[in-house]
C-alpha positions in Angstrom: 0.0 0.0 0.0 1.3 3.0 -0.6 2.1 6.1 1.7 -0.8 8.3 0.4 -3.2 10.5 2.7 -6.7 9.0 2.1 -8.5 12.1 2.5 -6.3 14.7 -0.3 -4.4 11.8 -1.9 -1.2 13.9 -1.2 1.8 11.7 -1.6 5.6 11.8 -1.5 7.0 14.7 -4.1 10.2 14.4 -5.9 13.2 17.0 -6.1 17.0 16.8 -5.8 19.3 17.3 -3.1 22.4 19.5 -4.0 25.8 19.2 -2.2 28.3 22.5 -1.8 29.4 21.2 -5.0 25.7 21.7 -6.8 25.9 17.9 -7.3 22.4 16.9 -7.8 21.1 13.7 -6.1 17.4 12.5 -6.0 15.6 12.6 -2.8 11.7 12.4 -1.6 9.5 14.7 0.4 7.3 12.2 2.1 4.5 14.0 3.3 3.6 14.1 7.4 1.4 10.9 7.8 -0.1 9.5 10.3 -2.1 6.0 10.7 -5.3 6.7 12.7 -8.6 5.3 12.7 -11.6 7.0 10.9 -15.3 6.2 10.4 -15.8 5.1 6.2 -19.6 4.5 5.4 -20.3 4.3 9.8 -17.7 1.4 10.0 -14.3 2.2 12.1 -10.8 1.7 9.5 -7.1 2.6 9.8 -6.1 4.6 7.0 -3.0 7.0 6.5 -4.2 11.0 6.8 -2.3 14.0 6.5 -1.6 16.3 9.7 -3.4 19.0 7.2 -6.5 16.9 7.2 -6.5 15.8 10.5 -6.1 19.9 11.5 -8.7 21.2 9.4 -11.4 18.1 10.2 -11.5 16.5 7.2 -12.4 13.3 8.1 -13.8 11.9 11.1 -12.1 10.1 14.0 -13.5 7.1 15.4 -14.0 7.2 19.2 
């Protein structure tokens, strides 16, 4: 599965990571994820949701 928030769908990004030198390696930006459990149709799951999400209520946490 991949790491993907399940309410925005916002997933690692890509760049490069440059060195004094301006040598360019690849790297990730892995967004901040975290596993919690939600209500999905009225039926508790653990899904992965973004700390944005999870701030601004966008889904619903299962008590």
């Amino acid at each position: 599965m991949a790491k993907v928030c399940y309410s925005c769908k916002k997933g690692p990004a890509f760049g490069n990571s440059r060195s004094h030198s301006m040598v360019a390696t690849k790297r990730r930006f892995n967004p901040n994820l975290q596993k919690v459990r939600i209500d999905v149709g009225g039926t508790p799951r653990r899904e992965y949701v973004c700390t944005r999400c999870l701030k601004a209520g966008k889904v619903l946490k299962h008590v």
